[in-house]
C-alpha positions as CSV (number, residue, x, y, z in Angstrom):
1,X,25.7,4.7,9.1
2,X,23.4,2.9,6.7
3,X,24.3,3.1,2.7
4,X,22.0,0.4,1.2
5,X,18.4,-0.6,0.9
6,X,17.3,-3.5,-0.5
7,X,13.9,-5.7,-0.7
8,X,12.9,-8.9,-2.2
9,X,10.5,-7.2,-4.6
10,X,10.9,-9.4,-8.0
11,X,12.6,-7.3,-10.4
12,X,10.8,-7.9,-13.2
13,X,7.4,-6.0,-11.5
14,X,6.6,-2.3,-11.1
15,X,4.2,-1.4,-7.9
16,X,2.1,1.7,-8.9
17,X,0.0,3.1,-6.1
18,X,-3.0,4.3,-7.2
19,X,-5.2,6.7,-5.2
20,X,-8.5,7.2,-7.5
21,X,-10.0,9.8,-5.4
22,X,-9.6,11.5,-1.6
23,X,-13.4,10.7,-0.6
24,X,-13.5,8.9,2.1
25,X,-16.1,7.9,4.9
26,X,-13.5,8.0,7.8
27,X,-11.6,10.8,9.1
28,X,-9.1,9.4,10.6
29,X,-6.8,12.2,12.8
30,X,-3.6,10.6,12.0
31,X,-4.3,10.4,8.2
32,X,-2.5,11.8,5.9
33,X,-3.0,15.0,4.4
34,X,-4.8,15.5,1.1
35,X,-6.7,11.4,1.8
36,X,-9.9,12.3,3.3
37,X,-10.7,15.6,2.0
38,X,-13.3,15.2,-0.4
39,X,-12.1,17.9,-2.5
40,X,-11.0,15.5,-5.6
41,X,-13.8,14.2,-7.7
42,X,-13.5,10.0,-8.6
43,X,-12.2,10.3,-12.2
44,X,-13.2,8.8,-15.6
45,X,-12.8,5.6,-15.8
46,X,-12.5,5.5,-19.7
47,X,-9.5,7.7,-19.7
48,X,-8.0,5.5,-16.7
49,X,-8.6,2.3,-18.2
50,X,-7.2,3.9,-21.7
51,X,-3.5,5.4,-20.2
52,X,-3.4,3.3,-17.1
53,X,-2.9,0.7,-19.6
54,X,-0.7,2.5,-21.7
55,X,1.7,3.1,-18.7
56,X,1.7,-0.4,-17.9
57,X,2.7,-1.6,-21.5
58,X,5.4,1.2,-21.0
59,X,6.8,-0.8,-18.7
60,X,6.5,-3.9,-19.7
61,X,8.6,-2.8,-23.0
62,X,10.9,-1.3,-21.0
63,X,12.1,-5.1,-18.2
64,X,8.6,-5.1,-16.4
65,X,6.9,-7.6,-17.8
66,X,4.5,-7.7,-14.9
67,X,2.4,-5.1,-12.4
68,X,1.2,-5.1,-8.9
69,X,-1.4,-2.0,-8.8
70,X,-2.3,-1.1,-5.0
71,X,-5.3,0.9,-5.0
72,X,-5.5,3.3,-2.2
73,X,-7.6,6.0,-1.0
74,X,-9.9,7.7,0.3
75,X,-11.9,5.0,0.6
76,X,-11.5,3.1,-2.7
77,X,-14.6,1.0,-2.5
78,X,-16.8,4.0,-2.7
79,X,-15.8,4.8,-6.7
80,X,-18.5,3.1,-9.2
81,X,-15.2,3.0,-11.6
82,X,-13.3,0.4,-9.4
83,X,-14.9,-3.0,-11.0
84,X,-14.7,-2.2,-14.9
85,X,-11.0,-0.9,-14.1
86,X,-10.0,-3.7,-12.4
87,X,-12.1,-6.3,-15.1
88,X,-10.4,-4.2,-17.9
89,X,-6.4,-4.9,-16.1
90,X,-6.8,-7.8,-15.4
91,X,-8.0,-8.6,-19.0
92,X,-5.0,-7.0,-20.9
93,X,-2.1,-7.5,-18.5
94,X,0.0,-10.4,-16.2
95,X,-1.0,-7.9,-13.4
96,X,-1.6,-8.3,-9.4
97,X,-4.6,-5.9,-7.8
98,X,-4.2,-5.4,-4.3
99,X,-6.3,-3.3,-2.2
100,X,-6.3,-0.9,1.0
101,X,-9.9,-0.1,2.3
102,X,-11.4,0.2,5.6
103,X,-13.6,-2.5,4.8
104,X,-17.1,-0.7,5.4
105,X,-19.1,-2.3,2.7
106,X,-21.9,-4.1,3.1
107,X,-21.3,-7.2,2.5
108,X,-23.0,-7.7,-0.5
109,X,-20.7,-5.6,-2.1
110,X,-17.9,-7.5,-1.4
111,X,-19.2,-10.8,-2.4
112,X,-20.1,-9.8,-5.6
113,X,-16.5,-7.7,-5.8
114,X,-14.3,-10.3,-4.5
115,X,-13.2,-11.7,-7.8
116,X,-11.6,-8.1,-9.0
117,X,-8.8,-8.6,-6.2
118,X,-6.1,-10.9,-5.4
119,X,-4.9,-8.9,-1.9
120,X,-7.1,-7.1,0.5
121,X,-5.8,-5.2,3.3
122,X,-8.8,-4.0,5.8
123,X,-7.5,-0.9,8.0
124,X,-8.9,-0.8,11.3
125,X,-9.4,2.2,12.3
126,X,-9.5,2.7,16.5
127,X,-12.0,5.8,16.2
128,X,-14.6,4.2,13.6
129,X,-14.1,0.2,13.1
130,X,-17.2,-1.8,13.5
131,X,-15.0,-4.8,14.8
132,X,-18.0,-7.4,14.1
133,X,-18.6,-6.3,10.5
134,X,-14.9,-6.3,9.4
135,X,-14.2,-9.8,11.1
136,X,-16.9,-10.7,9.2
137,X,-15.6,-9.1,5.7
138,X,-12.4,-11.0,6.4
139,X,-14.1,-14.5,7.2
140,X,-15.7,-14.0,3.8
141,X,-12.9,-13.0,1.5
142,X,-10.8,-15.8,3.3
143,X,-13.5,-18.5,2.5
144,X,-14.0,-16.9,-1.5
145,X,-9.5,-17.5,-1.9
146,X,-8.8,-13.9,-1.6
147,X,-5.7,-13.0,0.3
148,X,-6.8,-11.0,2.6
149,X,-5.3,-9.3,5.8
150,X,-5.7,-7.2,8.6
151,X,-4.2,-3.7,9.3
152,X,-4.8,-2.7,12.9
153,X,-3.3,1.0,12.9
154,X,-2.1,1.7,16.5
155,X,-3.1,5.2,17.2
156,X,-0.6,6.6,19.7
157,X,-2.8,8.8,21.5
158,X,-5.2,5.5,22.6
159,X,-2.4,2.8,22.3
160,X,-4.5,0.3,24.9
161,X,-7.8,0.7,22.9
162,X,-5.5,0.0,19.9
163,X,-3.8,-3.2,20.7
164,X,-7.6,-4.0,22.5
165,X,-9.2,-3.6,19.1
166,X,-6.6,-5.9,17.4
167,X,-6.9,-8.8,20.2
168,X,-11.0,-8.8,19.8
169,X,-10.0,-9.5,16.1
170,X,-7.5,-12.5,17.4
171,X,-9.8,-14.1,19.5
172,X,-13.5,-13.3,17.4
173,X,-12.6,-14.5,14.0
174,X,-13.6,-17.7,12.4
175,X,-10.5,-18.0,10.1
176,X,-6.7,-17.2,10.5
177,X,-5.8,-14.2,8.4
178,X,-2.9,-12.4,9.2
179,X,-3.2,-9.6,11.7
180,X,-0.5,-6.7,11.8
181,X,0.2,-4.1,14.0
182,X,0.8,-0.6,11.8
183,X,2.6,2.1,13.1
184,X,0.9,5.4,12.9
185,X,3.6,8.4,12.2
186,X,3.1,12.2,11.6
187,X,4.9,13.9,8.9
188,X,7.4,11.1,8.8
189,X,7.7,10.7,12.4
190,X,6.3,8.3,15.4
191,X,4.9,9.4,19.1
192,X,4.9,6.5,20.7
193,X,7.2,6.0,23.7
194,X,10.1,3.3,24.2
195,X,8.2,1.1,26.1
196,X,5.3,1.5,23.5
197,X,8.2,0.3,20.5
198,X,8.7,-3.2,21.9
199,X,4.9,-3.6,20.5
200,X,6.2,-3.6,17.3
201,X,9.4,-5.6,17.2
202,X,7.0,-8.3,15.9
203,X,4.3,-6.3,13.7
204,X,2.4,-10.1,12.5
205,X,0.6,-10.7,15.6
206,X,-1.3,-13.6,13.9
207,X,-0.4,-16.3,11.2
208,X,-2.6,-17.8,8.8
209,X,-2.1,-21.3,7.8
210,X,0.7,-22.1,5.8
211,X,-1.5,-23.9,3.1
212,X,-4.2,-20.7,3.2
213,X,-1.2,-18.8,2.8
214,X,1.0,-21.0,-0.1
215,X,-2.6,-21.1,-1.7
216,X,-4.0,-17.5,-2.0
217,X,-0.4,-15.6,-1.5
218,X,0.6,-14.5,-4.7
219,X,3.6,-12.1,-3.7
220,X,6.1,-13.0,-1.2
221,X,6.1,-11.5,2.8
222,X,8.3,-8.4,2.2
223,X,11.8,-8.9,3.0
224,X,14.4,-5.8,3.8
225,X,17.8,-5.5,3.7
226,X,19.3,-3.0,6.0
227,X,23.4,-2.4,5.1
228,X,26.0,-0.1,6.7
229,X,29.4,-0.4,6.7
230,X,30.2,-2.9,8.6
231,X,26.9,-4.9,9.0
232,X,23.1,-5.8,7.1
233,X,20.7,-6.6,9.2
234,X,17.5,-8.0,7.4
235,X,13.7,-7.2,8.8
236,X,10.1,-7.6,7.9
237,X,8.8,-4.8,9.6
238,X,8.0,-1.6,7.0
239,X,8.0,0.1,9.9
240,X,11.4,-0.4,10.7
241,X,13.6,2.3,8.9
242,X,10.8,5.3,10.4
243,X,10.8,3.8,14.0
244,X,14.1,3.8,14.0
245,X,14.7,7.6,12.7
246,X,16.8,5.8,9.5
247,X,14.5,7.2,6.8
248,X,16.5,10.3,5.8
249,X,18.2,9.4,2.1
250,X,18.5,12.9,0.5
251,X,21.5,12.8,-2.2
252,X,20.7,8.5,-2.3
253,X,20.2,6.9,-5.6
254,X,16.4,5.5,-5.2
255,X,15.0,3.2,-7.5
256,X,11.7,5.6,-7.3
257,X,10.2,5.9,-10.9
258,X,11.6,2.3,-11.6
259,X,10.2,-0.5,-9.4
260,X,7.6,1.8,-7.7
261,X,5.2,5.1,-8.6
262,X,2.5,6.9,-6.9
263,X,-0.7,8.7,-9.2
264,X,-2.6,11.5,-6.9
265,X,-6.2,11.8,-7.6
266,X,-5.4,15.0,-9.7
267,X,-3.7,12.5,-12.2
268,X,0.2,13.7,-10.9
269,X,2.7,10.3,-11.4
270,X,5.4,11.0,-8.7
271,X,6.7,9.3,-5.6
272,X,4.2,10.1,-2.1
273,X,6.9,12.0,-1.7
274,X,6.0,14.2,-4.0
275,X,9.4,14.0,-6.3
276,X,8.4,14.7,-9.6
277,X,8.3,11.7,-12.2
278,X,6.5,12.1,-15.3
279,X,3.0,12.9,-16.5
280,X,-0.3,13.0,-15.5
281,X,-2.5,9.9,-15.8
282,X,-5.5,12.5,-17.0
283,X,-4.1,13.8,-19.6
284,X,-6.2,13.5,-23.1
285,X,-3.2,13.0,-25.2
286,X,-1.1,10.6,-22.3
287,X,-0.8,8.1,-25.0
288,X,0.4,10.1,-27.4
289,X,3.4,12.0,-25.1
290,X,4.1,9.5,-22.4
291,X,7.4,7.6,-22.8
292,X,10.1,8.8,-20.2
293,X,13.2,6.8,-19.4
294,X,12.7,4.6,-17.4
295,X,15.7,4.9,-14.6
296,X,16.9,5.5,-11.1
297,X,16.6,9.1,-9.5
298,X,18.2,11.4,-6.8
299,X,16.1,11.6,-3.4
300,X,15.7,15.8,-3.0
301,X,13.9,14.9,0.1
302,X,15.0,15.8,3.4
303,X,13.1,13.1,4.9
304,X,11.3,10.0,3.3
305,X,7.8,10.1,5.4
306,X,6.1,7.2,3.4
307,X,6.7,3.3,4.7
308,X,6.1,2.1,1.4
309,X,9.0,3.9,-0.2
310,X,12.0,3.9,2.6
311,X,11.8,0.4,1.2
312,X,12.3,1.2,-2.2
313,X,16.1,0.1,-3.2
314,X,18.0,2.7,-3.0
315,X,21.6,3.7,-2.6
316,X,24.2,6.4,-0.5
């Protein structure tokens, strides 16, 4: 039986994941619920820019003297708030901007944005990706110095068409960027068979350069350690705790709240787990009230259903 998680995060960063908004132009089957609704207006960006800032000061005064904000959606791209937020960060704090988006920009747009990012992750999405166009987003962002990666989701219901979509990718694109193979899970949980599982015992199914990489990489590949009680076995994979039914820490000592946070679009600071933390990011008076502890909590959670967080470090 496991009893420890650990990663190489570096201890002196927070990771806040930051979902702006739940408008998105994909509707994905397998996504989660509450990300593609529509039904949460993009907020103001004064008041973001204002106590996002504030939060991030928090923790710098508090051992975290630096930040790695993933922003998240929705589709992210699609809020006229995201430049001037990320401009305004970048200008006030030793911070890292990294970015989920399914890429569907026109190019343009991402030429002229490339400079607000240091990490773009393009999810390709089996029932909408333009293959051509994305290829070609990556190129671009590779040749402009942005890391930039792809995330080919491997929808269990068309696994072939899936792993298809991610070898056109392999074999059409000008430059090396990583390619990885995501697992798609349901409330926590995967579909795919046993056979179907081998796929991912190597989820980077293409390298980039080693100089590309030691050049535009400004956070290191994740790196997990698994212990029980007799044995630690040490992965790559983010996947690896779900696929292998090991993401179930209720009564665990999680460092939730201290090296990672989620904000909602509605402005609620808690884990996607939805364990409370503290505050809401729209609050009018956030700078004023906002100054919690800053420690280790107890999971309440029956099951952890997020990749991202059965990473966390964390304790039985």
């Amino acid at each position: 039986m496991i009893n420890r998680i650990e990663n190489n995060q570096d201890p002196d960063m927070v990771r806040i994941e930051y979902m702006p908004g739940n408008t998105c132009n994909h509707k994905c089957h397998y996504c989660f619920p509450g990300s593609n609704e529509g039904d949460q207006g993009w907020p103001d960006v004064d008041i973001v820019k204002q106590n996002l800032s504030h939060l991030l000061t928090h923790y710098e005064n508090n051992g975290k003297p630096k930040s790695n904000l993933y922003i998240v959606g929705g589709e992210p791209t699609l809020w006229k708030g995201l430049e001037e937020l990320c401009q305004y960060l970048k200008s006030k704090h030793n911070i890292i901007i990294e970015m989920s988006t399914n890429g569907t920009r026109k190019l343009n747009w991402w030429k002229n944005n490339a400079k607000n990012f240091d990490h773009v992750e393009v999810s390709v999405h089996r029932e909408f990706a333009n293959l051509d166009h994305l290829i070609t987003v990556c190129d671009t962002l590779y040749d402009l110095g942005i890391f930039v990666n792809a995330d080919v989701l491997i929808d269990p219901d068309d696994f072939e068409q899936s792993v298809a979509n991610l070898e056109y990718l392999k074999t059409h694109c000008k430059n090396k960027w990583p390619i990885i193979a995501k697992i798609v899970h349901f409330n926590g949980r995967h579909r795919y068979t046993d056979t179907q599982l081998t796929y991912f015992e190597n989820v980077i199914k293409q390298y980039p350069t080693q100089e590309w990489f030691d050049t535009t990489n400004k956070k290191p590949l994740r790196n997990i350690k698994i212990h029980s009680d007799d044995n630690i076995i040490t992965v790559n994979n983010d996947n690896y705790l779900i696929a292998n039914n090991l993401n179930k820490f209720q009564g665990w000592t999680c460092n939730l709240g201290v090296d990672f946070i989620k904000i909602f679009p509605d402005g609620r600071i808690t884990g996607n787990c939805q364990q409370k933390l503290f505050g809401n990011l729209h609050d009018d008076n956030f700078t004023q009230t906002y100054s919690p502890v800053i420690e280790p909590l107890i999971c309440n959670r029956q099951l952890c259903v997020c990749s991202e967080e059965t990473v966390i470090a964390k304790h039985a």
